[in-house]
KEKE-3310 file (N, C-alpha, C; in steps of 0.2 Angstrom, whole numbers, plus 5000, padded with zeros to 4 digits):
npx = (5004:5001:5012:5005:5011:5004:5007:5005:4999:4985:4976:4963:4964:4973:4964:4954:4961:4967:4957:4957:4970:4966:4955:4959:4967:4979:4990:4988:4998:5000:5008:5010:5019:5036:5045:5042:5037:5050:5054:5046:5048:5060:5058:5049:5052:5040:5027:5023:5021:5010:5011:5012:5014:5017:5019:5022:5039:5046:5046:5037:5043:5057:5059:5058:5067:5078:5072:5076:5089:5094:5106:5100:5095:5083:5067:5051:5037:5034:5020:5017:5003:4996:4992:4996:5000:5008:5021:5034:5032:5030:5042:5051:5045:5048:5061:5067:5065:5051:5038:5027:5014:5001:4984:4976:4957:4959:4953:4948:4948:4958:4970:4971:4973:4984:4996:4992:4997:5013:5013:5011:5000)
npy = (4994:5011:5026:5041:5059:5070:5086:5101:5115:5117:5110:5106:5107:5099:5086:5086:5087:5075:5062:5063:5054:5043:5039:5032:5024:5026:5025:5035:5049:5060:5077:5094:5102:5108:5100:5091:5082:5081:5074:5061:5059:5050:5042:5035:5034:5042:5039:5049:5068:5080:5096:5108:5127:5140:5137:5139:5136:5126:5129:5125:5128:5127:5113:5107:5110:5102:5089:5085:5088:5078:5063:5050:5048:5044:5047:5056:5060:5076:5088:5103:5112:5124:5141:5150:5162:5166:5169:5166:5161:5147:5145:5147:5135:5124:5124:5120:5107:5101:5094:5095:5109:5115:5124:5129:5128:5113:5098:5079:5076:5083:5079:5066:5066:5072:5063:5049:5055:5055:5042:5036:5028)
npz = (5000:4996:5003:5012:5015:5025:5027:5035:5043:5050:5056:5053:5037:5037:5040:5032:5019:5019:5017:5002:4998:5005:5001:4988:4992:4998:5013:5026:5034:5045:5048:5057:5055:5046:5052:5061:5049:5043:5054:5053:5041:5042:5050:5043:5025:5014:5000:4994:4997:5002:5005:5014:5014:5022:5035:5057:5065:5055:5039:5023:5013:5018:5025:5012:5006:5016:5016:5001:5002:5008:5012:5007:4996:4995:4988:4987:4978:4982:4982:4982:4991:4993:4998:4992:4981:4964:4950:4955:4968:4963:4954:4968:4973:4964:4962:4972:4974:4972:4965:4960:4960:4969:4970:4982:4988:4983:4974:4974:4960:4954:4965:4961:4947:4948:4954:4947:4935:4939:4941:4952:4959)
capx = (5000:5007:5010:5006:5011:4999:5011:5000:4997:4981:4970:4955:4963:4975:4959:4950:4966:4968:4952:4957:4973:4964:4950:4963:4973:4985:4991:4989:4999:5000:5014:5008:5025:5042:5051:5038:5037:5056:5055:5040:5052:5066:5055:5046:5047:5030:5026:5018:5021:5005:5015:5010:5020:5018:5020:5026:5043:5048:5039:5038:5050:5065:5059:5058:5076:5081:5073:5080:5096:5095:5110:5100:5093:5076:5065:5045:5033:5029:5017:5014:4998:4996:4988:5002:5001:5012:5027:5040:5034:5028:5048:5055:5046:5051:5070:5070:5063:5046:5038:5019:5009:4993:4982:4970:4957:4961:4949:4949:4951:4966:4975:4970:4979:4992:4995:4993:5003:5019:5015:5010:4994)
capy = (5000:5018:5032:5050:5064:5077:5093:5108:5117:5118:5102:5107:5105:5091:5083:5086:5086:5067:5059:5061:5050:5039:5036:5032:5015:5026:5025:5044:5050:5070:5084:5099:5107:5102:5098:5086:5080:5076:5066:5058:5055:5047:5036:5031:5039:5043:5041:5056:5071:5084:5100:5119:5133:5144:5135:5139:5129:5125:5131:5120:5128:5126:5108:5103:5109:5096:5081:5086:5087:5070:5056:5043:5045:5043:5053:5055:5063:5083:5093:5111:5113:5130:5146:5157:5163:5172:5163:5167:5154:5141:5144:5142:5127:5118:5123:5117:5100:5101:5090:5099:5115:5116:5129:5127:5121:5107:5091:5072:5075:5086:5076:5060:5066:5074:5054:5048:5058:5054:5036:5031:5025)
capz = (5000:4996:5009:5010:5022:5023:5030:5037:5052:5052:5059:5048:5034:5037:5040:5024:5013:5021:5013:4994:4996:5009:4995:4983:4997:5003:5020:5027:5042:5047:5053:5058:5053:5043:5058:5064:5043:5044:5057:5051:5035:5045:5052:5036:5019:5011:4991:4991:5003:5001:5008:5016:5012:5028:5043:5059:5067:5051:5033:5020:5009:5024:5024:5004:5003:5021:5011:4995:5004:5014:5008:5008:4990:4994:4983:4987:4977:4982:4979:4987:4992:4996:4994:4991:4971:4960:4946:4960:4974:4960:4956:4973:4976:4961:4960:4980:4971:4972:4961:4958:4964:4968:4974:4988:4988:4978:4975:4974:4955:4956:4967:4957:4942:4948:4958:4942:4933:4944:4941:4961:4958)
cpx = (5004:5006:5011:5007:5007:5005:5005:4998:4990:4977:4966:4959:4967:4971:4954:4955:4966:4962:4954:4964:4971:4959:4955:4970:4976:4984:4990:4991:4999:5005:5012:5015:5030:5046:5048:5036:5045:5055:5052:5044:5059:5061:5052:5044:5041:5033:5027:5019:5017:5008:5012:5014:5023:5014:5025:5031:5046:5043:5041:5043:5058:5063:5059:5066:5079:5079:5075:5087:5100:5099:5108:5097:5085:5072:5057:5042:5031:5028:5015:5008:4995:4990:4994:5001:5006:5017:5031:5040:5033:5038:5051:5054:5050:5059:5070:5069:5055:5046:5032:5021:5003:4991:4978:4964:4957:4955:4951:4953:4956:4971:4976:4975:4985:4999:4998:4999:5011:5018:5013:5003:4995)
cpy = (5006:5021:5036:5052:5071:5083:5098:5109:5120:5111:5101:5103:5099:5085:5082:5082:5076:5059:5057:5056:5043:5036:5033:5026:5018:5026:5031:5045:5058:5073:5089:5106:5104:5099:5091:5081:5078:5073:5061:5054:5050:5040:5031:5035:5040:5041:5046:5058:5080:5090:5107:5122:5138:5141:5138:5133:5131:5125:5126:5122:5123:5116:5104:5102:5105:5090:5081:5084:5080:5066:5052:5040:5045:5049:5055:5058:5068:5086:5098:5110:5121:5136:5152:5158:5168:5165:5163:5164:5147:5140:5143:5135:5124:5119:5123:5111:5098:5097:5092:5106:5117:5123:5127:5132:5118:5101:5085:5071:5077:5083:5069:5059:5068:5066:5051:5048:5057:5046:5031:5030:5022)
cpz = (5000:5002:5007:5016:5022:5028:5030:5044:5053:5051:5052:5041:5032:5035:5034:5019:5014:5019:5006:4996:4999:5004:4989:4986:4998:5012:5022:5035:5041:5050:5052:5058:5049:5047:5060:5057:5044:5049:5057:5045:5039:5048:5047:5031:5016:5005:4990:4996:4998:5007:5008:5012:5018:5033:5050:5063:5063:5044:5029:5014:5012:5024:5017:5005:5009:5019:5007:4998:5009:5008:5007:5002:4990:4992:4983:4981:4982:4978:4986:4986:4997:4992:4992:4981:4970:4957:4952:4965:4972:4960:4961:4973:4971:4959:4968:4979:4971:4967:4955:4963:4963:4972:4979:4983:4983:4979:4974:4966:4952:4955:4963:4951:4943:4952:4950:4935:4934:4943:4949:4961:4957)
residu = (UNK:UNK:UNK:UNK:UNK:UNK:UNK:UNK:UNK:UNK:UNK:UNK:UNK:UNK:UNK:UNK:UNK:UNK:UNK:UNK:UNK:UNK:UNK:UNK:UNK:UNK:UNK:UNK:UNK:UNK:UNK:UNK:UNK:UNK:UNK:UNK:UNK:UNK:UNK:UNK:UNK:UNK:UNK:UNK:UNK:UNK:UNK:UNK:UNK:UNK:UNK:UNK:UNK:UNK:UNK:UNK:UNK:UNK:UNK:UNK:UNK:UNK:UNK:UNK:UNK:UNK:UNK:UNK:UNK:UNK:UNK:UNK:UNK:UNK:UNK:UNK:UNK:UNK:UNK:UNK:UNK:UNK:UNK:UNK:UNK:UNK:UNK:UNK:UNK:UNK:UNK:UNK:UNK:UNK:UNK:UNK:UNK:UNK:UNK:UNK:UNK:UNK:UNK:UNK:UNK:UNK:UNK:UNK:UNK:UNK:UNK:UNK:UNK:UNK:UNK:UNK:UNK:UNK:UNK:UNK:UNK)
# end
């Protein structure tokens, strides 16, 4: 079975966001920051990790580039999942290695193809 990590500091939407990959057999765990997302990745890498942008702790930029940066090779599947807009945060995420960028809110069929797309389905 795949795993997803939902990244976001807010409950609520952990909570919703966590339904589309749970309809879809993944496993879904949650971190309510990057700090508590990398440890979450040491413990067990995801497929898929479905990531904030502005979190407090650690935001989810300062975290893409501490997974990216990890020796150990391991590669998940991110996607930003944010509200932040403009060309200039789609580029940071994806020259820190992003994968995707969605906006909020996002739905089941969204996330479905962008899954798809990436081949983890």
């Amino acid at each position: 079975m795949k795993f997803c990590l939902v990244v976001d500091d807010s409950k609520a939407v952990r909570t919703i966001a966590r339904e589309i990959p749970e309809t879809l057999n993944f496993t879904v765990a949650e971190a309510e920051d990057g700090r508590a997302a990398l440890k979450g990745c040491e413990q067990t890498m995801p497929d898929a990790i479905l990531l904030d942008w502005n979190m407090p702790v650690m935001n989810g930029l300062d975290f893409l580039q501490a997974l990216r940066g990890r020796a150990d090779g391991e590669q998940p599947f991110v996607i930003f999942c944010t509200s932040q807009t403009g060309i200039a945060y789609v580029q940071k995420a994806i020259s820190a290695g992003a994968d995707d960028y969605i906006m909020k809110p996002f739905d089941n069929v969204i996330l479905e193809t962008k899954f798809a797309q990436a081949g983890i389905l």
